[in-house]
MARGUGU-575628 format. One line per field, with one value per residue (C-alpha): residue in three letters; x, y, z; residue number from 1. Coordinates in steps of 0.02 Angstrom, whole numbers. Last residue first. Layout:
BEGIN
code	(ALA  ...)
X	(X  ...)
Y	(Y  ...)
Z	(Z  ...)
pos	(NUM  ...)
***
This chain:
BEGIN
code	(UNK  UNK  UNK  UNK  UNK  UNK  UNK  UNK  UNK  UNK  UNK  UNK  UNK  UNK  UNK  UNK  UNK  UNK  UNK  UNK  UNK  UNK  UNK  UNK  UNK  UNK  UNK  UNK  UNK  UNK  UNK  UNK  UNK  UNK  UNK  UNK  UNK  UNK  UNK  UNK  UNK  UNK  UNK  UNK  UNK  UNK  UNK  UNK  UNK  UNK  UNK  UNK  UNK  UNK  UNK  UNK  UNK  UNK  UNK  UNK  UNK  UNK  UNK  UNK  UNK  UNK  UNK  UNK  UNK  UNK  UNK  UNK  UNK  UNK  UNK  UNK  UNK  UNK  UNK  UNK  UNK  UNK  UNK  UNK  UNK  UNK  UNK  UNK  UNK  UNK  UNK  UNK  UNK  UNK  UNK  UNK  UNK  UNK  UNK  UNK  UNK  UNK  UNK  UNK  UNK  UNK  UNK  UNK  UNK  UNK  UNK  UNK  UNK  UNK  UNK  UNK  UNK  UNK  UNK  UNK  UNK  UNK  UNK  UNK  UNK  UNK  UNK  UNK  UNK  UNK  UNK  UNK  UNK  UNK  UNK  UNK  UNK  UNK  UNK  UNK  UNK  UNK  UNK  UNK  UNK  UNK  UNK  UNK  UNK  UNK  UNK  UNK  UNK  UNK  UNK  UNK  UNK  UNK  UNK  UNK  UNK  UNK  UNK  UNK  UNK  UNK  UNK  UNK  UNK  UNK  UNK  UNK  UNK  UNK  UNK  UNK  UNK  UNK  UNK  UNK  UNK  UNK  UNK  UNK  UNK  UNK  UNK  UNK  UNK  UNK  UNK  UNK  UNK  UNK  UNK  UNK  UNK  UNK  UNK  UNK  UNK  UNK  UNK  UNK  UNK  UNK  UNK  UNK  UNK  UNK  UNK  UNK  UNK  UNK  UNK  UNK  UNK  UNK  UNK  UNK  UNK  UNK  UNK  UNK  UNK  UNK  UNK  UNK  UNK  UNK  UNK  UNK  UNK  UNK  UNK  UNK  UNK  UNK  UNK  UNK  UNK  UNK  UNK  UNK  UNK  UNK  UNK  UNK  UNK  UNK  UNK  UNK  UNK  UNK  UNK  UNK  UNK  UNK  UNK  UNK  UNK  UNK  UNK  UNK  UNK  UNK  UNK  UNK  UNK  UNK  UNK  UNK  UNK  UNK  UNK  UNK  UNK  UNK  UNK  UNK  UNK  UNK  UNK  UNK  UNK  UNK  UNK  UNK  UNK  UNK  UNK  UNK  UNK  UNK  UNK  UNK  UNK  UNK  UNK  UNK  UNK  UNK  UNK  UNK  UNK  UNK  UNK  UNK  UNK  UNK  UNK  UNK  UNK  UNK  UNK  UNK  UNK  UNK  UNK  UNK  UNK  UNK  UNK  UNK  UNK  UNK  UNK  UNK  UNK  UNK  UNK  UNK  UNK  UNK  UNK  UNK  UNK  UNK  UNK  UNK  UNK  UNK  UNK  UNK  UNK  UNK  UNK  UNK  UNK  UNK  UNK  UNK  UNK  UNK  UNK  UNK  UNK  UNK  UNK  UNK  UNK  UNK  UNK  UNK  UNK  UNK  UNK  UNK  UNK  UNK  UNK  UNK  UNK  UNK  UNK  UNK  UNK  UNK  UNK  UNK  UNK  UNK  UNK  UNK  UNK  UNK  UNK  UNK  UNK  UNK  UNK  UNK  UNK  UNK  UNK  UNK)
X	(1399  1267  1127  993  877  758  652  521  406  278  131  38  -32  -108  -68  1  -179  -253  -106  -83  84  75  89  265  313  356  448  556  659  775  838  973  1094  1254  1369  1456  1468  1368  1234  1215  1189  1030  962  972  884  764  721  670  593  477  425  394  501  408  355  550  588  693  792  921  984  1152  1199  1393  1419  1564  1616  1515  1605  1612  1414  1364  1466  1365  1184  1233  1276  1121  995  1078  1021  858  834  899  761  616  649  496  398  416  519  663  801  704  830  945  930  1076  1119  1282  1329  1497  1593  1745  1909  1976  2068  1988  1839  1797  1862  1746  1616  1647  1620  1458  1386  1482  1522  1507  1586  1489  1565  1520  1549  1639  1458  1364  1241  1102  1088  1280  1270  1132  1212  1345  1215  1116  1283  1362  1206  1281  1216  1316  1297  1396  1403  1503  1455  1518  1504  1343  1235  1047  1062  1227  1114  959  1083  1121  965  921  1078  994  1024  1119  1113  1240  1257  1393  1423  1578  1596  1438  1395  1393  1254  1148  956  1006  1037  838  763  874  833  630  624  699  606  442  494  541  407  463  580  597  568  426  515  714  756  926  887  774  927  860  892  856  823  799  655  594  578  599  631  665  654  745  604  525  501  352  360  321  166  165  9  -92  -84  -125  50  131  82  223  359  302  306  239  264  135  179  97  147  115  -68  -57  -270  -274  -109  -187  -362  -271  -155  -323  -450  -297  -264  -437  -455  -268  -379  -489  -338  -210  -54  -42  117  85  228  184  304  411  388  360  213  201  35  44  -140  -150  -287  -392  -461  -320  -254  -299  -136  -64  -105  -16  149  208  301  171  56  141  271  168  12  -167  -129  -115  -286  -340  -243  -317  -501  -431  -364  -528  -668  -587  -597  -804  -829  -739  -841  -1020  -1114  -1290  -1401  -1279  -1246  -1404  -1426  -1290  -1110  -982  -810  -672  -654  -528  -547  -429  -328  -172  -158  -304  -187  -247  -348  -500  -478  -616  -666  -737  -913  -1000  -1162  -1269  -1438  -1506  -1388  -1205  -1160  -1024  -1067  -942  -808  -719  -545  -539  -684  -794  -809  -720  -792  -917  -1035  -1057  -893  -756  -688  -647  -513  -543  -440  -505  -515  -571  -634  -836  -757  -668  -847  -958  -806  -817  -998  -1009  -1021  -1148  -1110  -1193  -1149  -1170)
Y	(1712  1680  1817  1706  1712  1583  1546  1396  1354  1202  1290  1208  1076  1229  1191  1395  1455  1480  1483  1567  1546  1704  1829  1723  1583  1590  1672  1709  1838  1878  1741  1767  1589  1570  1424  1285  1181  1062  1177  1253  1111  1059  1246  1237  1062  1131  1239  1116  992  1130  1200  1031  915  820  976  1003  1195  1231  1398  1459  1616  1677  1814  1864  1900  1793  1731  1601  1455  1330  1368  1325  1157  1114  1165  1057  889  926  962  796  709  778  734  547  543  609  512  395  537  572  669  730  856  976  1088  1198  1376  1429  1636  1645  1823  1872  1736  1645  1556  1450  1358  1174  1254  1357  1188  1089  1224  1201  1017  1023  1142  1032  1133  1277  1430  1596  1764  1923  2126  2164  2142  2227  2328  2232  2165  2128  2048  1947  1891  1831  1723  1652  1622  1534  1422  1233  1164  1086  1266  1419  1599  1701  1887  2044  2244  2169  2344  2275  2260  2132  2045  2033  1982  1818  1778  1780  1712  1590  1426  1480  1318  1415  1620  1645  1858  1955  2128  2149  2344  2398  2510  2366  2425  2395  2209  2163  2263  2162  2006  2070  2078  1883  1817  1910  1823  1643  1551  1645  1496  1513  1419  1288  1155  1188  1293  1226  1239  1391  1488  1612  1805  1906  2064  2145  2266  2136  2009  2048  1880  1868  1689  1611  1541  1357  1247  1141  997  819  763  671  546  548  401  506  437  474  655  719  606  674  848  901  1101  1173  1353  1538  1671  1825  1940  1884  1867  1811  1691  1598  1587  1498  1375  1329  1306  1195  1112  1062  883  910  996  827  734  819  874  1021  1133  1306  1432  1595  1681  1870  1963  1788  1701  1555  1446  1261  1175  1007  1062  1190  1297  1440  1357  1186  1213  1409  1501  1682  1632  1792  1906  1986  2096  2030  2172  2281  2192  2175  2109  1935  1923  1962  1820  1696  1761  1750  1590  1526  1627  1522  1359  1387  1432  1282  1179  1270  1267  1357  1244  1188  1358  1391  1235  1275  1192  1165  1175  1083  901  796  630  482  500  362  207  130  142  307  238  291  471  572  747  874  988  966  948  953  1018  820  737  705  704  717  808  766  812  657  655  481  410  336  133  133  257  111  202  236  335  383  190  256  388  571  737  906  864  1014  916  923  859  699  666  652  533  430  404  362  500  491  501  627  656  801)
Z	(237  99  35  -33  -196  -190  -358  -383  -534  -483  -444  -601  -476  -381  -222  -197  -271  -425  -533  -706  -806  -907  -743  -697  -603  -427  -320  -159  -95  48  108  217  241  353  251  346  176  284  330  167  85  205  172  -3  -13  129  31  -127  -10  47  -122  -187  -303  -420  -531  -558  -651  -496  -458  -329  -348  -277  -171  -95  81  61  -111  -203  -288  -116  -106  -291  -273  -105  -214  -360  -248  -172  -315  -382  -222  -233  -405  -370  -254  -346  -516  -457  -446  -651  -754  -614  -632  -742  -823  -705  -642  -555  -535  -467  -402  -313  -404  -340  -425  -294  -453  -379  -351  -510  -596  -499  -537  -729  -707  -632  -765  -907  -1057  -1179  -1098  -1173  -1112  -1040  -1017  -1179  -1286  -1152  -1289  -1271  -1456  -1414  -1293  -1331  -1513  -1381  -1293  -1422  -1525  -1406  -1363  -1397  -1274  -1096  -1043  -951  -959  -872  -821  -804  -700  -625  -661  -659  -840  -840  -704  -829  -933  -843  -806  -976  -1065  -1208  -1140  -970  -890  -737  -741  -660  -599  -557  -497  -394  -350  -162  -106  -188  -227  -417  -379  -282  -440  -533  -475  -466  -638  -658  -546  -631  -798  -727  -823  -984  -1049  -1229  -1370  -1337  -1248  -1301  -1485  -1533  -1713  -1739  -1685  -1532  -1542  -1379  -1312  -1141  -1122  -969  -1090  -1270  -1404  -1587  -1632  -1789  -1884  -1878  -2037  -1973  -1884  -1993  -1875  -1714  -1710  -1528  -1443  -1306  -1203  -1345  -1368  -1234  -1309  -1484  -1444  -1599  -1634  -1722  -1804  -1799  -1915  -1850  -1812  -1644  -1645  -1841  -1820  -1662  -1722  -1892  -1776  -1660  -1798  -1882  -1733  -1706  -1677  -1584  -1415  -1409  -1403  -1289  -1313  -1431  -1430  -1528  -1573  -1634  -1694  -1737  -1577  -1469  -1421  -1332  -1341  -1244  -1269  -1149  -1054  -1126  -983  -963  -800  -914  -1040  -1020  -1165  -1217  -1148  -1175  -1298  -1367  -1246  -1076  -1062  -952  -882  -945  -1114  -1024  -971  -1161  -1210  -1103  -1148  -1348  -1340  -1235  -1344  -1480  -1428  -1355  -1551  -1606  -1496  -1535  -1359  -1367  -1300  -1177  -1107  -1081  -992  -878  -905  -784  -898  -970  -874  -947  -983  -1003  -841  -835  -755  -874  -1016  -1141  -1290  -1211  -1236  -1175  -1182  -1086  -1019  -873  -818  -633  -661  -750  -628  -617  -806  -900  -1092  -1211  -1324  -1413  -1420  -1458  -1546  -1393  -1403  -1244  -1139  -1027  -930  -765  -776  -639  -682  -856  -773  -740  -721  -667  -469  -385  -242  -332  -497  -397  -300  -434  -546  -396  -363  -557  -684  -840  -1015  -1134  -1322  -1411)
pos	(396  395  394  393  392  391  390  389  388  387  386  385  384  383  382  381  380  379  378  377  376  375  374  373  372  371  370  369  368  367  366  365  364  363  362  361  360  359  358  357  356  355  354  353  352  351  350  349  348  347  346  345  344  343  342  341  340  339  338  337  336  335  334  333  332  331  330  329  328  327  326  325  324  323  322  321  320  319  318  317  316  315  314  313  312  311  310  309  308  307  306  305  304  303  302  301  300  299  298  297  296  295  294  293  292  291  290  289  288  287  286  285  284  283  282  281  280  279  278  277  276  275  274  273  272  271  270  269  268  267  266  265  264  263  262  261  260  259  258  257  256  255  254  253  252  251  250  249  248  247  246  245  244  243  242  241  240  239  238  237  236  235  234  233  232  231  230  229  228  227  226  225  224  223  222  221  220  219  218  217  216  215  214  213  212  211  210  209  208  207  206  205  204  203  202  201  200  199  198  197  196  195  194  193  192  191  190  189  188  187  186  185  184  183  182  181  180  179  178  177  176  175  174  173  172  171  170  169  168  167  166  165  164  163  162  161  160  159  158  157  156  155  154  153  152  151  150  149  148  147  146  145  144  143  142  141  140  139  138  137  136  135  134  133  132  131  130  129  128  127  126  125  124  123  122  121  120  119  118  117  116  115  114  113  112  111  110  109  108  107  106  105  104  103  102  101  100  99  98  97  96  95  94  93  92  91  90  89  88  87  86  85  84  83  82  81  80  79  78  77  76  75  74  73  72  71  70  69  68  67  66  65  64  63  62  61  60  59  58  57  56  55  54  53  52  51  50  49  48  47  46  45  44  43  42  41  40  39  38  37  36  35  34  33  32  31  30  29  28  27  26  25  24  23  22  21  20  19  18  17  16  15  14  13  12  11  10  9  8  7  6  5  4  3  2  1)
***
């Protein structure tokens, strides 16, 4: 295998934790490397790790990732696809550990698992894989077959072809996909292979969801009417209906009446909710304008920002969201705020809710807060991959 040395730079990025490197962080010049190329970075002789290179990727942008520190035992007996496979099944393992995380799970979790750019969700009837990286997409097909061996289902590649642009990477004719069948939390879903969003299913907010109706069946007093807002396929929303909300409305721009009635029904609380296909913003100006009031809104939008620059118009649409959420919700009732936006931090995101609150003249109790879920590994609260956030507040 090839060896390239670090410069000063490159040294010092690995040694802060820094996983991501651009051709400057070399002594060497990258660019007549094959894309995707594994390699051995070098420090000195005893200090070695293992990644790949891209250097087809603009100079603004990372073109190696660092995989691993390697020991000279570990060089001498490094197969790739060998070191690929121990990874899907290590990550997989870690998941089987908890309750619920056996199957349907996001089974591999990009570089938190140690193979950046890999997405693996796994549902009761699929795999799904989403490859975004170069020297990950040399072995999709090593990947796909480990995949269907370990789940023991039929495993798919999904090209994400705005994600693999920036790689230069090729997006391939997509696979037929099923119709998912989903459990989270012993709650079932069905998922139409045609309006399918990201990877299939949104498990980051697992836990939050758990501990919402944990947090609802501790209620002396049970909550009559509950809004779930960007439903896609109902799960916050029937993780309510579980926790004893007596109904729930659904709303979303999409076209997910069927994901969320065949819900009901697969749930058994097929008189207890219903699907409105629409405007989020719009629905609460209707809410507003009719006084109509909910004692639970659960609101848990799509990304409102794909890179920094999209920070401040995020923030202000966070706003305008979070004031509308307040005039719907009836005293002393509880809503949940949630954010999917890696741009926006912890901080700025509370201080969104707690900046709307103050001018809707609004009396705020928090009383839990989360992050992603068991199968979206963090190391710490700065992790990068921190970037799932969950409030739930009692408003007066």
């Amino acid at each position: 295998m090839r060896s390239i040395s670090l410069s000063k730079s490159g040294i010092n990025k690995i040694r802060s934790h820094q996983l991501e490197l651009k051709a400057s962080d070399f002594e060497d010049s990258i660019k007549s490397i094959p894309p995707g190329e594994w390699c051995y970075m070098q420090a000195s002789p005893q200090e070695i790790w293992l990644g790949f290179v891209n250097p087809l990727i603009e100079e603004k942008y990372s073109c190696a990732q660092i995989v691993a520190k390697m020991s000279p035992e570990n060089q001498k007996n490094l197969v790739v696809e060998n070191f690929i496979i121990d990874k899907i099944k290590s990550a997989q393992a870690k998941r089987s550990r908890f309750h619920g995380y056996e199957k349907n799970a996001r089974i591999f979790y990009g570089v938190s698992d140690g193979l950046p750019g890999l997405i693996i969700d796994q549902f009761e009837n699929a795999s799904i894989i989403q490859i975004n990286t170069s020297g990950i997409d040399r072995y999709r097909d090593l990947i796909k077959k480990t995949v269907s061996e370990l789940m023991q289902t039929n495993s798919y590649l999904l090209d994400n072809s705005k994600y693999r642009e920036k790689e230069s990477l090729p997006t391939y004719e997509n696979e037929k996909l099923p119709d998912l069948q989903v459990v989270e939390n012993e709650l079932r879903y069905a998922i139409r292979s045609e309006v399918l969003q990201k990877v299939g299913f949104y498990y980051d907010h697992r836990e939050n969801r758990y501990q919402l109706m944990a947090l609802l069946s501790r209620l002396n007093k049970k909550l009559k009417t509950g809004l779930d807002l960007f439903s896609y396929a109902g799960a916050w929303g029937m993780s309510a209906l579980k926790a004893g909300v007596a109904e729930v409305q659904f709303v979303d721009q999409g076209d997910f009446s069927f994901e969320v009635n065949e819900a009901l029904k697969l749930n058994g609380y097929a008189d207890r909710g219903a699907f409105h296909r629409g405007d989020v913003f719009k629905f609460l100006d209707e809410s507003i304008s009719k006084s109509k009031k909910f004692d639970l809104i659960l609101c848990d939008p799509p990304a409102f920002a794909k890179s920094a620059l999209q920070k401040p118009q995020a923030l202000e649409g966070y706003s305008k969201l979070h004031r509308k959420v307040f005039k719907t919700l009836e005293s002393g009732g509880l809503v949940a705020f949630s954010s999917c936006t890696h741009y926006v931090s912890h901080e700025e995101f509370q201080k969104n809710i707690q900046d709307a609150a103050f001018k809707e003249n609004k009396k705020l109790q928090l009383i839990y807060s989360g992050i992603q879920g068991l199968d979206h590994p963090v190391k710490s609260l700065d992790d990068r991959a921190n970037y799932i956030k969950s409030y739930f507040y009692i408003v007066e």
